[in-house]
N, C-alpha and C positions, 0 to 999 in steps of 0.2 A: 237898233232900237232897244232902249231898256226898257225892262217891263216890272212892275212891281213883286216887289216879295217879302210875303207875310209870314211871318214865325211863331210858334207857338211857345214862350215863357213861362216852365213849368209848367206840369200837371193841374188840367183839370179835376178837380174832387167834386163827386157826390158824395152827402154824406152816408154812412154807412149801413146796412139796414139788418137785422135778425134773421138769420134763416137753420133750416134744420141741416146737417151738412152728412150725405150719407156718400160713402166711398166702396166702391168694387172693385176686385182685384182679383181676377183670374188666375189659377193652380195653374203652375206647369204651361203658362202661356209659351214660353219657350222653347218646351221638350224637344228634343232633335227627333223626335218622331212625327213632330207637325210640319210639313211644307207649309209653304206660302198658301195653297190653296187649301189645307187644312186650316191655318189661321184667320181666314177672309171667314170660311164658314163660322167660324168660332165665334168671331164679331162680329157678323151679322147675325149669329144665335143668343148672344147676349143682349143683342139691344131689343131684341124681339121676345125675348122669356121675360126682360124687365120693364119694356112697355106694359106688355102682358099683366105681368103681376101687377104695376102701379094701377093701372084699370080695374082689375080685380080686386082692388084693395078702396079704391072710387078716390086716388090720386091722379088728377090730371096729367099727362108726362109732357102734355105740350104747355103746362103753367109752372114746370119746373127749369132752371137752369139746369146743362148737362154740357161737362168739358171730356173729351175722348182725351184718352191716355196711354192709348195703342193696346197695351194688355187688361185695361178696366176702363172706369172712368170715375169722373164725381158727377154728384147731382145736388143740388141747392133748391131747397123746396120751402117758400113761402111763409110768411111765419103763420098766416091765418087757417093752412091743413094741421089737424091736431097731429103732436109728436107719437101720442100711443098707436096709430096707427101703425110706427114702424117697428113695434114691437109686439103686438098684439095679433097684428093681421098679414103686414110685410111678408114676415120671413116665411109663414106656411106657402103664400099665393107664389113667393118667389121659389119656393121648395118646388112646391107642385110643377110651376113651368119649366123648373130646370131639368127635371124628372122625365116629360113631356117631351123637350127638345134630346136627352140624353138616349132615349130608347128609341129612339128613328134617328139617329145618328152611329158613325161606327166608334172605336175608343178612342180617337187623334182628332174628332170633330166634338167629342162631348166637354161639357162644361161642369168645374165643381168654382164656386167663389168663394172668397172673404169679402165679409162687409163688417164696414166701421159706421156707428152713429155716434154723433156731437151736435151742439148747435154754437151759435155765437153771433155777434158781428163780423159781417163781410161786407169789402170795400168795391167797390165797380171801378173800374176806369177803361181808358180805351184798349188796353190789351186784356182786359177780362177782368178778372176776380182774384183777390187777395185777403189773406186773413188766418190768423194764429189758429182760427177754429180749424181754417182746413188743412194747416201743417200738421194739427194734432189729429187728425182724422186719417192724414196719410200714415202718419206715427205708426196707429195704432193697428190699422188693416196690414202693416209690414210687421208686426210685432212677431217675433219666432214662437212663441208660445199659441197665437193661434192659429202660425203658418202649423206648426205640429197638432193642433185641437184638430182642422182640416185632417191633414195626414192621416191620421190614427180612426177619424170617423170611417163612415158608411153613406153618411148622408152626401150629400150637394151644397151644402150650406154652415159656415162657421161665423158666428158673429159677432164683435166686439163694441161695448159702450164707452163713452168715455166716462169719469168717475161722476162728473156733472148729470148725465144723459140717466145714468142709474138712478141715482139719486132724485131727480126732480123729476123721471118719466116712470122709469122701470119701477120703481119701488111705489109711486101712488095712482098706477095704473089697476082699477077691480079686475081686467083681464089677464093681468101678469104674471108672471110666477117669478117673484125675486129668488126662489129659493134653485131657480135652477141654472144662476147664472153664478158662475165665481171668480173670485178676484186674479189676478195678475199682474207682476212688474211688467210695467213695459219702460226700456232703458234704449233709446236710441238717438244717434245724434247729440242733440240739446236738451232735447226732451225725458222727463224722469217722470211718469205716473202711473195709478194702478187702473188696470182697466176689467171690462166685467166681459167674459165671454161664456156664452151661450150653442151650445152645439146642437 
């Protein structure tokens, strides 16, 4: 018996929509001092310190997209949540929880992150999400300048904008302090831009 069979001719497109695109990347996910069951605790203390925060901050985490990336992840948040949020409010609530889960933890379960803000068009389709904003987002959270900003801190937390994100967020935000973010080359891959980090 033959039986029919349908194929799908190229990609479906939706068109593309605005969102804010924020990227995390855990320190030292690798360390050979972490087993396997040090890294499960690690990931399940991230997704928990960053629900935490986004709540705290009065972002929804279940109205944001979020792709796991085994050592971080990204999140895609809505274009109608204001961006100053993630510079105003974000990074304390997400300081605070990291703080929280690090001190009832031993040093191979504790958490210190980079995060990257950008925003731009992003594209959906049936494997997920696609878009220049979130390669320049990866860019920028791999950047060596603030892989070393981390290093050299004390805190939990190092975080970079893209030149956009400054510019249109950072800088006309009444809660912000532009004065305490400064510039850097970030030169990777394809990508040549200056980015703002904030320690």
């Amino acid at each position: 018996m033959v039986t029919a069979q349908y194929y799908r001719v190229g990609p479906i497109l939706w068109p593309a929509v605005h969102r804010t695109v924020v990227v995390f990347d855990i320190e030292g996910f690798g360390d050979r001092r972490r087993t396997n069951r040090h890294q499960i605790v690690v990931r399940d203390g991230l997704y928990h310190t960053l629900e935490r925060a986004f709540e705290r901050t009065h972002i929804r985490w279940s109205k944001c997209y979020h792709e796991d990336r085994g050592d971080g992840l990204f999140v895609l948040v809505p274009a109608e949540i204001p961006k100053s949020l993630f510079i105003d409010v974000l990074p304390t609530e997400l300081a605070d929880a990291l703080n929280e889960h690090n001190c009832a933890h031993c040093p191979e379960e504790r958490i210190r992150l980079r995060m990257a803000l950008h925003a731009g068009e992003v594209s959906y389709d049936h494997h997920g999400v696609t878009a220049a904003a979130i390669t320049l987002a990866f860019r920028l959270v791999n950047a060596p300048s603030l892989k070393a900003a981390l290093a050299e801190s004390t805190g939990e937390l190092a975080l970079i904008t893209s030149p956009w994100f400054f510019d249109e967020v950072v800088r006309n935000s009444a809660a912000s302090s532009p004065g305490s973010y400064y510039p850097t080359e970030v030169v990777m891959k394809e990508t040549r831009t200056v980015g703002w980090i904030r320690q």
